[in-house]
mmCIF file of the N, C-alpha and C atoms, coordinates in Angstrom:
data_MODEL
# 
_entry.id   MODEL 
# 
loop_
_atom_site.group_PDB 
_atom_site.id 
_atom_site.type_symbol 
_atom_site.label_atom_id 
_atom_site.label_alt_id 
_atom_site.label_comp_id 
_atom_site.label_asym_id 
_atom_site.label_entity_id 
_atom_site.label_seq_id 
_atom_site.pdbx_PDB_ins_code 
_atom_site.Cartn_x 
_atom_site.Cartn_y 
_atom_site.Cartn_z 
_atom_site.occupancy 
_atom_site.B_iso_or_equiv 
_atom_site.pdbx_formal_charge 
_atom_site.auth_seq_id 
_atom_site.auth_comp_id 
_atom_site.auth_asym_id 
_atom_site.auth_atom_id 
_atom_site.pdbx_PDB_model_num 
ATOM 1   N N  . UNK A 1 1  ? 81.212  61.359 -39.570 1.00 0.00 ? 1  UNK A N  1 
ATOM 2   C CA . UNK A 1 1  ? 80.474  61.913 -40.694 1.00 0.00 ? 1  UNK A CA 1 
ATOM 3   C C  . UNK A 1 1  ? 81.005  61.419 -42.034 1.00 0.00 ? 1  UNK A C  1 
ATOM 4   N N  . UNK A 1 2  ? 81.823  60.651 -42.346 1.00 0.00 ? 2  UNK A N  1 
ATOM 5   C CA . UNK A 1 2  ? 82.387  59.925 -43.305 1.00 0.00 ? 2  UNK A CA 1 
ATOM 6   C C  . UNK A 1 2  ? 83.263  60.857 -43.592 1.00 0.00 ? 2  UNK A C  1 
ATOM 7   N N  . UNK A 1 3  ? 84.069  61.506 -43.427 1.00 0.00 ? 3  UNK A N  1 
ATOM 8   C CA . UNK A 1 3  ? 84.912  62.514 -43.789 1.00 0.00 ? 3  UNK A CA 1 
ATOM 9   C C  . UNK A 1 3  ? 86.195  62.386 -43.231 1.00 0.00 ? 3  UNK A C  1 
ATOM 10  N N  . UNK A 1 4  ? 87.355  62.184 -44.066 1.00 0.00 ? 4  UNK A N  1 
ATOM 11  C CA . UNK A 1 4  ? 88.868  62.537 -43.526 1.00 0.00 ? 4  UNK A CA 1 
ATOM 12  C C  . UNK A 1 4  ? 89.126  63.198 -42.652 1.00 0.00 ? 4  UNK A C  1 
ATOM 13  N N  . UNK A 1 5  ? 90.098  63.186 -41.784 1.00 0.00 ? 5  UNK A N  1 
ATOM 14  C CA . UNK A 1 5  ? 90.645  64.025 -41.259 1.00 0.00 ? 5  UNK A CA 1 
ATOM 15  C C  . UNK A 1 5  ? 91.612  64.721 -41.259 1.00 0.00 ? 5  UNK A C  1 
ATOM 16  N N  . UNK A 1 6  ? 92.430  65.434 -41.675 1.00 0.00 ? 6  UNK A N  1 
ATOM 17  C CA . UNK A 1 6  ? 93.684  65.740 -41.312 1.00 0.00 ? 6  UNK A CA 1 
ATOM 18  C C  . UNK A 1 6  ? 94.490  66.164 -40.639 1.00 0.00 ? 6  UNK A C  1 
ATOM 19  N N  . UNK A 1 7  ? 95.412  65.114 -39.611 1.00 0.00 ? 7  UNK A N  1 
ATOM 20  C CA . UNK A 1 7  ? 95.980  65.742 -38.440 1.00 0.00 ? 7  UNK A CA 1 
ATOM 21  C C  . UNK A 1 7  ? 97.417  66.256 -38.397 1.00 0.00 ? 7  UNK A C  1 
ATOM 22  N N  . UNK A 1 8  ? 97.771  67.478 -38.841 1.00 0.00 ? 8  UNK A N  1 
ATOM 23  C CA . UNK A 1 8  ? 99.150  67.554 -38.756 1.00 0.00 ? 8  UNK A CA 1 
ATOM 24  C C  . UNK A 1 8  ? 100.182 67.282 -37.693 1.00 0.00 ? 8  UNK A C  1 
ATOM 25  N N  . UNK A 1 9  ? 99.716  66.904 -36.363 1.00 0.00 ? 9  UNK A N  1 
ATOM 26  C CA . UNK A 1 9  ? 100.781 66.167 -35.336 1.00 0.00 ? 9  UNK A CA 1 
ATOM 27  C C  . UNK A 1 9  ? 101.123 65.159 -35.520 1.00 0.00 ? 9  UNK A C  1 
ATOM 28  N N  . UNK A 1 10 ? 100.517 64.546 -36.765 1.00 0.00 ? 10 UNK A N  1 
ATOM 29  C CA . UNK A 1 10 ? 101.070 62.989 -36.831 1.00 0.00 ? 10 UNK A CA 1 
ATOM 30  C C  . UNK A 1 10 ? 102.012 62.962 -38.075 1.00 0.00 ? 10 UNK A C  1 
ATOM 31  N N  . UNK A 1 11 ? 103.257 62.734 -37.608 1.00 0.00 ? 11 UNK A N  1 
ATOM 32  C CA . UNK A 1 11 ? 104.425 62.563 -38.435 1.00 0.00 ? 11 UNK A CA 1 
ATOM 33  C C  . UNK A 1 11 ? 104.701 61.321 -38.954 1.00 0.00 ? 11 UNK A C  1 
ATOM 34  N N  . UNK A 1 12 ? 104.465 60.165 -38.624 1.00 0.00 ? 12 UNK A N  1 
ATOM 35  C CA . UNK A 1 12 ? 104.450 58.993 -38.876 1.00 0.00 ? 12 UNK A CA 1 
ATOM 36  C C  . UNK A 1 12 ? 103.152 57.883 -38.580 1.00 0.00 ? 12 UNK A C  1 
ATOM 37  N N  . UNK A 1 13 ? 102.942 56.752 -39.040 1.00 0.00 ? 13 UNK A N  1 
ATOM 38  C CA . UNK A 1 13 ? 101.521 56.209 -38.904 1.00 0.00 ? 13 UNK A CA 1 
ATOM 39  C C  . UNK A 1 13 ? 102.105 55.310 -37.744 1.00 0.00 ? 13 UNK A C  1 
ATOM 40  N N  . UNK A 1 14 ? 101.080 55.173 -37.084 1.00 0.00 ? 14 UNK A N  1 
ATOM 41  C CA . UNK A 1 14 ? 100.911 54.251 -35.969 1.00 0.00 ? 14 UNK A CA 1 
ATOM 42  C C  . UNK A 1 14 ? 101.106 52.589 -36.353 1.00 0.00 ? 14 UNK A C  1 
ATOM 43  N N  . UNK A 1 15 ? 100.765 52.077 -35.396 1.00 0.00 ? 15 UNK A N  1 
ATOM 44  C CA . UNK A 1 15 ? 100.823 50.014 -35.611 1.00 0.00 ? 15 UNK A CA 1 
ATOM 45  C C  . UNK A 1 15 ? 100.046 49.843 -35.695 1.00 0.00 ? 15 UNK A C  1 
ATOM 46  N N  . UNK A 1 16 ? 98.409  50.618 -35.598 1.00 0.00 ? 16 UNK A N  1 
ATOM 47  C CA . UNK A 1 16 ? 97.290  50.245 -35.699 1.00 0.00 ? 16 UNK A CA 1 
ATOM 48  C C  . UNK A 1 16 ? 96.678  50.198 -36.913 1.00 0.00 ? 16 UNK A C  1 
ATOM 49  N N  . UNK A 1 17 ? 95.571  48.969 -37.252 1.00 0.00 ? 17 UNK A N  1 
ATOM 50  C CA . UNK A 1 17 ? 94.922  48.527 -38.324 1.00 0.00 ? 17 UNK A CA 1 
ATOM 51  C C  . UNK A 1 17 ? 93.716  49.075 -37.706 1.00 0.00 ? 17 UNK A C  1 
ATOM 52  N N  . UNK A 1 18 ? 93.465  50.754 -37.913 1.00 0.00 ? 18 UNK A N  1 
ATOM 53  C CA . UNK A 1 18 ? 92.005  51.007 -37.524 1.00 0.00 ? 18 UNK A CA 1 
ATOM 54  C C  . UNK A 1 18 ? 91.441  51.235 -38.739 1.00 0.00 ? 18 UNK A C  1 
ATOM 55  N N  . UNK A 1 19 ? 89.958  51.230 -38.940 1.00 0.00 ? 19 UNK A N  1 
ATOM 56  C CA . UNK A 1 19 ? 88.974  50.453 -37.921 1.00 0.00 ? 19 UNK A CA 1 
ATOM 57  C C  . UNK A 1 19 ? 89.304  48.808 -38.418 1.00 0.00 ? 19 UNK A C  1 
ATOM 58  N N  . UNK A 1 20 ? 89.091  48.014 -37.969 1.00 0.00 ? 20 UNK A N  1 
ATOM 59  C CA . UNK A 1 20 ? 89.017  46.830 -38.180 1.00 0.00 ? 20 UNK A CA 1 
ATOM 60  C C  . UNK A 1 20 ? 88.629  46.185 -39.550 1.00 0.00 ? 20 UNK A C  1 
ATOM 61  N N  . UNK A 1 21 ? 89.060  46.062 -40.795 1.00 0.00 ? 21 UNK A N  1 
ATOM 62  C CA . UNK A 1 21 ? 88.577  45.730 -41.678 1.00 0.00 ? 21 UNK A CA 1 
ATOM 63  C C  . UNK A 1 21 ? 88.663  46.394 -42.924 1.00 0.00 ? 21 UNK A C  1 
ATOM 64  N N  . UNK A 1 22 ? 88.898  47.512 -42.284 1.00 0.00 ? 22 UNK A N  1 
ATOM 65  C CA . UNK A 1 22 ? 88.999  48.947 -43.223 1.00 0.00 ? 22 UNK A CA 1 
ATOM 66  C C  . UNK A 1 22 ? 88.002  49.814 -43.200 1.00 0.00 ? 22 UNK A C  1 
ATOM 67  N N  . UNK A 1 23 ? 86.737  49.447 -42.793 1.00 0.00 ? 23 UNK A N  1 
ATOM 68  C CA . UNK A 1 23 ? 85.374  50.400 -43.116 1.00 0.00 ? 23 UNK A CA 1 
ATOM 69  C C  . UNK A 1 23 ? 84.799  51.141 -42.373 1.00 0.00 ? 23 UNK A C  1 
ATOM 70  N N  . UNK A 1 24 ? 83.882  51.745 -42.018 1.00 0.00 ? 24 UNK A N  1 
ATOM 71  C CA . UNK A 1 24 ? 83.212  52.724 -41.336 1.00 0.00 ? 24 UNK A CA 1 
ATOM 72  C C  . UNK A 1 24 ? 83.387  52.347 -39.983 1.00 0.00 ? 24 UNK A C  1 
ATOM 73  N N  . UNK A 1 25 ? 83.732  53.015 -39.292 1.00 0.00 ? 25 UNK A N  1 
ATOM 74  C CA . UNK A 1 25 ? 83.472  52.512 -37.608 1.00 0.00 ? 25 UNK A CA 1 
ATOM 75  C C  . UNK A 1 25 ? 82.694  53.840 -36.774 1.00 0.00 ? 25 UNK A C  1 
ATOM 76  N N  . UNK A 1 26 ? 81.361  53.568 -36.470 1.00 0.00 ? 26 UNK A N  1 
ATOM 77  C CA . UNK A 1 26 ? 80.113  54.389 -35.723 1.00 0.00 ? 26 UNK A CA 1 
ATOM 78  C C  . UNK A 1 26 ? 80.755  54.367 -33.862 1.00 0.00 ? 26 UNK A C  1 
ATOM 79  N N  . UNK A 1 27 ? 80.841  55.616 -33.403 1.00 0.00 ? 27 UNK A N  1 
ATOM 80  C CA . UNK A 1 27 ? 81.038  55.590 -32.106 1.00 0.00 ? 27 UNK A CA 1 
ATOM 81  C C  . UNK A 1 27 ? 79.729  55.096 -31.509 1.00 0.00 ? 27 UNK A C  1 
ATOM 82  N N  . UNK A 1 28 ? 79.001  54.329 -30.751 1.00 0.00 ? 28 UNK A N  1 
ATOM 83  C CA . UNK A 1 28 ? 77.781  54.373 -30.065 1.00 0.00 ? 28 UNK A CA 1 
ATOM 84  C C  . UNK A 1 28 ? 77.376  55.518 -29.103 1.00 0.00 ? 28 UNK A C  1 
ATOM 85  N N  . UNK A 1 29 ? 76.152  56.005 -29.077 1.00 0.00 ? 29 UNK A N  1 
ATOM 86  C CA . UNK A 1 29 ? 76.093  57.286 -28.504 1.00 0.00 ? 29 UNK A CA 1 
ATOM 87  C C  . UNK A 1 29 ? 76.093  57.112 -26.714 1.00 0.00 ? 29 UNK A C  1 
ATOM 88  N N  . UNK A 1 30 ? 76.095  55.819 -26.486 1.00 0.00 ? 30 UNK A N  1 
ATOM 89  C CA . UNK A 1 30 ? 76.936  56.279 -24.818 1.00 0.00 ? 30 UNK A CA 1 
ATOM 90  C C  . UNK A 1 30 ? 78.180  55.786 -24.615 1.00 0.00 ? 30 UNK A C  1 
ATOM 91  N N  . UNK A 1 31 ? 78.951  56.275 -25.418 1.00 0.00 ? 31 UNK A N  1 
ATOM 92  C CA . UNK A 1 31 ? 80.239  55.806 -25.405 1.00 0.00 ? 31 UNK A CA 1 
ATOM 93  C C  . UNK A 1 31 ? 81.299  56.673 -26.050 1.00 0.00 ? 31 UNK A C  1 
ATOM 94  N N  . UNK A 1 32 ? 82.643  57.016 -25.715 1.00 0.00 ? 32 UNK A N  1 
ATOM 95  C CA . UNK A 1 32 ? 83.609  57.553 -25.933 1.00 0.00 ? 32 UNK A CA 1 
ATOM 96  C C  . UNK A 1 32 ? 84.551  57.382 -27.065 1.00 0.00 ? 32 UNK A C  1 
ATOM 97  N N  . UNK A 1 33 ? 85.607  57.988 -27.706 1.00 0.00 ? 33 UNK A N  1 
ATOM 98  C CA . UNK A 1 33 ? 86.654  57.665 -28.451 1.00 0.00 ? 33 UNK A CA 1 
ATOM 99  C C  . UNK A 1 33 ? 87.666  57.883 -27.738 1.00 0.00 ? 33 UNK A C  1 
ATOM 100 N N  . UNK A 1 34 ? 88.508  57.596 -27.353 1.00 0.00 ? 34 UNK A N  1 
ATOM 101 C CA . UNK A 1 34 ? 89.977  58.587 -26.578 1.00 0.00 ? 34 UNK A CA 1 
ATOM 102 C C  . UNK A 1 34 ? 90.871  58.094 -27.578 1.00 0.00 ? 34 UNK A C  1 
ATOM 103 N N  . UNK A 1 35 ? 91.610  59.246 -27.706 1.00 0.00 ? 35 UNK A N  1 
ATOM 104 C CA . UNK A 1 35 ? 93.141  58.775 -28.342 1.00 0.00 ? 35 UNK A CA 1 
ATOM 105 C C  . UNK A 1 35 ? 93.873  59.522 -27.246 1.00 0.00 ? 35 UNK A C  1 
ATOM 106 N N  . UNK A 1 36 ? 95.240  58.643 -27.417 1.00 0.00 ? 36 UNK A N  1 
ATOM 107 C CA . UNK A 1 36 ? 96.636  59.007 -26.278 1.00 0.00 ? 36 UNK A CA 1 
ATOM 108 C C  . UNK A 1 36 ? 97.148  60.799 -27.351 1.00 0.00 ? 36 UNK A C  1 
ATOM 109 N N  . UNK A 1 37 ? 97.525  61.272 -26.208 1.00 0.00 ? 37 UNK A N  1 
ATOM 110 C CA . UNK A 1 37 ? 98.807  62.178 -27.348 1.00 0.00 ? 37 UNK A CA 1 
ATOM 111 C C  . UNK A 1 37 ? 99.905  61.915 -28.115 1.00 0.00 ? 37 UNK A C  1 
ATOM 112 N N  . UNK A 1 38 ? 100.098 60.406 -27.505 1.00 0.00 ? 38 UNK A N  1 
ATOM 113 C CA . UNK A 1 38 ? 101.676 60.234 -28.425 1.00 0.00 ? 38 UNK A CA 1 
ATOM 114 C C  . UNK A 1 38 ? 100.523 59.291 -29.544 1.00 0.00 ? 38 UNK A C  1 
ATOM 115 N N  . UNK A 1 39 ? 100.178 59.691 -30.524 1.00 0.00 ? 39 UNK A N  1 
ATOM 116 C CA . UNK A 1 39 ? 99.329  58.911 -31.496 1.00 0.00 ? 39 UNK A CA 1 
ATOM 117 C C  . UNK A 1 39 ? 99.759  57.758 -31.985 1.00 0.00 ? 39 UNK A C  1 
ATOM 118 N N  . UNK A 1 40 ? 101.363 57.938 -32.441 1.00 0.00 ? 40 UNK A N  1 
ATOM 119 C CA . UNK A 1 40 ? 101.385 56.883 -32.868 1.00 0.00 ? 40 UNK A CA 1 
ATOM 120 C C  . UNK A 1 40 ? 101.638 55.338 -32.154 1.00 0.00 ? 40 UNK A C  1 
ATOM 121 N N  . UNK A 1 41 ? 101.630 55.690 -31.409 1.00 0.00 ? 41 UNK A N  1 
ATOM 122 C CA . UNK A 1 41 ? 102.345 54.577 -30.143 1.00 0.00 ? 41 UNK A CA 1 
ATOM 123 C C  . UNK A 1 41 ? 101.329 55.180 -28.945 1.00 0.00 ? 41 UNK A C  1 
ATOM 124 N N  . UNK A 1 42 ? 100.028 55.063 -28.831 1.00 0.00 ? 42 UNK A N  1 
ATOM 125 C CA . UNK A 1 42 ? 99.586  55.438 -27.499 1.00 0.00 ? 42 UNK A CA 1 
ATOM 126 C C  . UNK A 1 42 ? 98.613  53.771 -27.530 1.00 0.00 ? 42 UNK A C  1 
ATOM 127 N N  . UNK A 1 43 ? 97.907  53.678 -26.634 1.00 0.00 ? 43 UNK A N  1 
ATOM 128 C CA . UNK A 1 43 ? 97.326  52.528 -26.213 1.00 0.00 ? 43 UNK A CA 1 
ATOM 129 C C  . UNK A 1 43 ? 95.853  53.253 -25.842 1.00 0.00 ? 43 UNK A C  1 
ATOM 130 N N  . UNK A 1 44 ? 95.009  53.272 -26.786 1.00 0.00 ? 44 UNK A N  1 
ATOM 131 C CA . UNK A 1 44 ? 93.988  54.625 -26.605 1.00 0.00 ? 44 UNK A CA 1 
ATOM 132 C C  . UNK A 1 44 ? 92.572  53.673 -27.421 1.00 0.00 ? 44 UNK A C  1 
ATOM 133 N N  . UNK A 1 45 ? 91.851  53.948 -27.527 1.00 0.00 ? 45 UNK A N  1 
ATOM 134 C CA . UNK A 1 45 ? 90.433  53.578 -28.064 1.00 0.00 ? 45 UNK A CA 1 
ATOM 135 C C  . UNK A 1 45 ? 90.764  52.164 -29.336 1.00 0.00 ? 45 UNK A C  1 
ATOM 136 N N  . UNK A 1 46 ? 91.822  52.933 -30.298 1.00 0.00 ? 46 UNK A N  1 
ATOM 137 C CA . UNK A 1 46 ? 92.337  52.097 -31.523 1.00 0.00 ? 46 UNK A CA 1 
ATOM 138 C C  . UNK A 1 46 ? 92.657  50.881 -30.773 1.00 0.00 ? 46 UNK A C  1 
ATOM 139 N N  . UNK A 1 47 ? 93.283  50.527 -29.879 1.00 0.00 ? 47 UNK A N  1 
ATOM 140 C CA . UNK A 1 47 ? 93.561  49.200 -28.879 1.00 0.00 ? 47 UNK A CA 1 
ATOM 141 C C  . UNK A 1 47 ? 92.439  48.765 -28.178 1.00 0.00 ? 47 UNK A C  1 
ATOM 142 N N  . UNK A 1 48 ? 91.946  49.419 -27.553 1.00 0.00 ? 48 UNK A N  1 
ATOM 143 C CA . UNK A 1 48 ? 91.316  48.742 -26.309 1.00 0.00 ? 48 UNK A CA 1 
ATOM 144 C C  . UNK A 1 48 ? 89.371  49.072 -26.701 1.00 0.00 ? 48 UNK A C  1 
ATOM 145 N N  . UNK A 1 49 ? 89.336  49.723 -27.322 1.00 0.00 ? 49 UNK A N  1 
ATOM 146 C CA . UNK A 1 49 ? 88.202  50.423 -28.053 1.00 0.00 ? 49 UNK A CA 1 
ATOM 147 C C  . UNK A 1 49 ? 87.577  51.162 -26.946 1.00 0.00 ? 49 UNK A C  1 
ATOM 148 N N  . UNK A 1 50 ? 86.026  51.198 -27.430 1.00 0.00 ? 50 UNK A N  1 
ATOM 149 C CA . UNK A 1 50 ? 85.030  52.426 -26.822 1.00 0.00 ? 50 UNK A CA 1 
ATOM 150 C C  . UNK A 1 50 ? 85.064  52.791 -25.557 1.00 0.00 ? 50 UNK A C  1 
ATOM 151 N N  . UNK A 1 51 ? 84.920  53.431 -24.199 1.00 0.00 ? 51 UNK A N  1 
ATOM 152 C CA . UNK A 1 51 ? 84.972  54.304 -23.063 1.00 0.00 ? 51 UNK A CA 1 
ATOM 153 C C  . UNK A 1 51 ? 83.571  54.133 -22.746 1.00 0.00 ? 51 UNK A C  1 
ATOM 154 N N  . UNK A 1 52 ? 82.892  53.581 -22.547 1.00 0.00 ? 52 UNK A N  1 
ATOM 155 C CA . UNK A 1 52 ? 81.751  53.670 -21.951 1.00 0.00 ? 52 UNK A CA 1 
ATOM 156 C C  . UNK A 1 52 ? 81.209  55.023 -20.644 1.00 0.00 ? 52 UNK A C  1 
ATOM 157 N N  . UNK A 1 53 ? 80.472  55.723 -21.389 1.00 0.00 ? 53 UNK A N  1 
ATOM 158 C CA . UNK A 1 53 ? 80.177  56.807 -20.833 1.00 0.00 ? 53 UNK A CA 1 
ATOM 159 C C  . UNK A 1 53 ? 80.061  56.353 -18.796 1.00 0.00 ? 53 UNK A C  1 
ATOM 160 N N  . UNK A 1 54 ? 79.486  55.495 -18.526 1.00 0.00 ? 54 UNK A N  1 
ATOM 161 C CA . UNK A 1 54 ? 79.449  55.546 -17.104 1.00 0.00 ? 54 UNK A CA 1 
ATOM 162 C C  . UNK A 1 54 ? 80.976  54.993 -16.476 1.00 0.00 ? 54 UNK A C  1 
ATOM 163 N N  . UNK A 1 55 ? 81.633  54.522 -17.072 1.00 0.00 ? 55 UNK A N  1 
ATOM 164 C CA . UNK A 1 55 ? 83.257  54.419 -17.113 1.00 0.00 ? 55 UNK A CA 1 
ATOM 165 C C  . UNK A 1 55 ? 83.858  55.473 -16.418 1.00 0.00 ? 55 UNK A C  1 
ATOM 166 N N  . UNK A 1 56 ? 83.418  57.046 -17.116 1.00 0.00 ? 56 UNK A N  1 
ATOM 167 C CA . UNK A 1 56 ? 84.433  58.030 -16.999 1.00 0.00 ? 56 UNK A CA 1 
ATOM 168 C C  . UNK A 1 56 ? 83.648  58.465 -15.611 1.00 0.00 ? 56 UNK A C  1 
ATOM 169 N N  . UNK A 1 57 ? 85.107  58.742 -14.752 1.00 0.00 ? 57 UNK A N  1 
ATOM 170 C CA . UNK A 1 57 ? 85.058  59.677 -13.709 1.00 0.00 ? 57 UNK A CA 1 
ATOM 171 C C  . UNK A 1 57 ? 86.074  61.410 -13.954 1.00 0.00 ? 57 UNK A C  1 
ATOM 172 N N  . UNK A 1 58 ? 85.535  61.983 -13.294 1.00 0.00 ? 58 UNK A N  1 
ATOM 173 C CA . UNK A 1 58 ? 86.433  63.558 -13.095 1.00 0.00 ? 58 UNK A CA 1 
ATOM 174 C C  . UNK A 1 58 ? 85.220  64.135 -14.023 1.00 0.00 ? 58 UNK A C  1 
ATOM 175 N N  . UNK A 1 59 ? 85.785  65.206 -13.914 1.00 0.00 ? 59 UNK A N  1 
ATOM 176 C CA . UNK A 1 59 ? 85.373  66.819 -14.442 1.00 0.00 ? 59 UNK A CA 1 
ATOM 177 C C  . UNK A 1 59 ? 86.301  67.645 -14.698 1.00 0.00 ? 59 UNK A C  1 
ATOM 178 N N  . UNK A 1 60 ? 86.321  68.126 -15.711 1.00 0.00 ? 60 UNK A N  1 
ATOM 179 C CA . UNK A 1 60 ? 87.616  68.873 -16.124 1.00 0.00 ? 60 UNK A CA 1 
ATOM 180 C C  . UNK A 1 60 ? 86.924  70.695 -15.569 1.00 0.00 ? 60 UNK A C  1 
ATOM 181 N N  . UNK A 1 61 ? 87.762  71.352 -15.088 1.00 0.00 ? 61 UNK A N  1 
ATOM 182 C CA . UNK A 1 61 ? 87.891  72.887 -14.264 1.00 0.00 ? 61 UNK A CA 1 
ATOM 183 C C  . UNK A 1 61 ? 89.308  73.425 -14.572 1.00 0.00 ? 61 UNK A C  1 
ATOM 184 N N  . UNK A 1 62 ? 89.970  73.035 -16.318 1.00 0.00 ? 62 UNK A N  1 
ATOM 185 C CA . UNK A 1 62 ? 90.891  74.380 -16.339 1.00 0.00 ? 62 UNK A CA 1 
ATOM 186 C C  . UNK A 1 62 ? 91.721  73.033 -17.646 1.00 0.00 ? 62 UNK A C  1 
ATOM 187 N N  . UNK A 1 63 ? 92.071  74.153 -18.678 1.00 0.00 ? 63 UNK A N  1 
ATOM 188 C CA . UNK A 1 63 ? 92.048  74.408 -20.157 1.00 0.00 ? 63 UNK A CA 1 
ATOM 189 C C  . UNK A 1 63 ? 93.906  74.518 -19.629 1.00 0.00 ? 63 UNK A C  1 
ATOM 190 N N  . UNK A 1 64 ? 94.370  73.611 -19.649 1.00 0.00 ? 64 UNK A N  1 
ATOM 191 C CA . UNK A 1 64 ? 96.286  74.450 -19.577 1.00 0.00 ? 64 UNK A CA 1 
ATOM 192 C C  . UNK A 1 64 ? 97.208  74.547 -20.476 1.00 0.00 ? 64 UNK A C  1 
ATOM 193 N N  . UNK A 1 65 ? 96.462  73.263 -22.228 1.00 0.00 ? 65 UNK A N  1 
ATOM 194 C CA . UNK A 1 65 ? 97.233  73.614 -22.841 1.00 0.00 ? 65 UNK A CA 1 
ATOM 195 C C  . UNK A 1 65 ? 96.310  73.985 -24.281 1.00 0.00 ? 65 UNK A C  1 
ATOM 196 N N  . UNK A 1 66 ? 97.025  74.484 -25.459 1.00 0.00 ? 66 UNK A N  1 
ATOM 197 C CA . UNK A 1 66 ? 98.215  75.514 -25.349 1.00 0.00 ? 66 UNK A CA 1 
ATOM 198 C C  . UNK A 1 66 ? 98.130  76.578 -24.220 1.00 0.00 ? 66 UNK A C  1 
ATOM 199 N N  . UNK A 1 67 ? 99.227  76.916 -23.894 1.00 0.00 ? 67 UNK A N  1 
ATOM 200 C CA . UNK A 1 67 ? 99.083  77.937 -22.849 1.00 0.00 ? 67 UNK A CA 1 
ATOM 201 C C  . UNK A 1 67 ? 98.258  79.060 -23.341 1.00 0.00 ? 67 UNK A C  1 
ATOM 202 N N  . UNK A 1 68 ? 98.003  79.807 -24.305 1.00 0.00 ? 68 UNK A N  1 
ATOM 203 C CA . UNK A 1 68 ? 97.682  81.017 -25.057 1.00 0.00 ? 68 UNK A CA 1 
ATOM 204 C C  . UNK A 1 68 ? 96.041  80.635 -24.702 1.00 0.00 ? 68 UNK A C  1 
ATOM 205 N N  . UNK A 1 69 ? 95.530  79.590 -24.363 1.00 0.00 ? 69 UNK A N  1 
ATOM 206 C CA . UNK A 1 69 ? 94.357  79.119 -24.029 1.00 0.00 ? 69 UNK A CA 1 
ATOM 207 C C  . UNK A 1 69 ? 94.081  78.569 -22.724 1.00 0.00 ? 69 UNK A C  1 
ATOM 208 N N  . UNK A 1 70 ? 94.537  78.752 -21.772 1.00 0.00 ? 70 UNK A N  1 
ATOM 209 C CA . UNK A 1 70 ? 94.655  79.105 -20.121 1.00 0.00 ? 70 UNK A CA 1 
ATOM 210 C C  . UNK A 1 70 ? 93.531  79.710 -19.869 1.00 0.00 ? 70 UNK A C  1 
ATOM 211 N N  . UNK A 1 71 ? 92.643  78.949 -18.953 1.00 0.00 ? 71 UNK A N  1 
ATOM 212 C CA . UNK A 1 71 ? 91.653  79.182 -18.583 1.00 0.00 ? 71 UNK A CA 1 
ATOM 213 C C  . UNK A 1 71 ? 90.881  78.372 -17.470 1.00 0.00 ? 71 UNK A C  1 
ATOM 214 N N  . UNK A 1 72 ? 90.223  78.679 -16.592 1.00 0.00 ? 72 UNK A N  1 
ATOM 215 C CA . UNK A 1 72 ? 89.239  77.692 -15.712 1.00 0.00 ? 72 UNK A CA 1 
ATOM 216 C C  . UNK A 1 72 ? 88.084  77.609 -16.515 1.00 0.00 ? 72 UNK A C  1 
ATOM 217 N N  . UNK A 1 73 ? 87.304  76.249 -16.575 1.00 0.00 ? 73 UNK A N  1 
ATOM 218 C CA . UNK A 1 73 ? 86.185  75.922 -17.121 1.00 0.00 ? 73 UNK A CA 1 
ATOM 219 C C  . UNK A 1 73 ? 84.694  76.177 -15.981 1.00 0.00 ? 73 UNK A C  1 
# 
């Protein structure tokens, strides 16, 4: 939506030059973003780019973290 984000888990910036160029980067609508958890050092969408929706396998059936949010889906 053209809008910042602000993520407070990220303590330091990553190695990545995202998006490419500096400018807007549009997800395509059958396709994914993933980022790793370790952000700054993960090997996640910023590397390898988009997830192509017929790509993904599984189904997620249970919420474990934060724990305070424990739940089956």
């Amino acid at each position: 939506n053209g809008k910042a984000v602000h993520d407070p888990l990220i303590k330091y910036p990553g190695h990545y030059d995202f998006p490419v160029g500096g400018g807007v980067f549009k997800v395509p609508a059958n396709g994914v973003f993933v980022m790793g958890d370790n952000r700054p050092d993960s090997l996640d969408s910023r590397y390898f780019g988009i997830v192509p929706f017929k790509d993904i396998v599984g189904e997620v059936f249970l919420v474990f973290w934060p724990p305070a949010d424990f739940h089956f889906v």
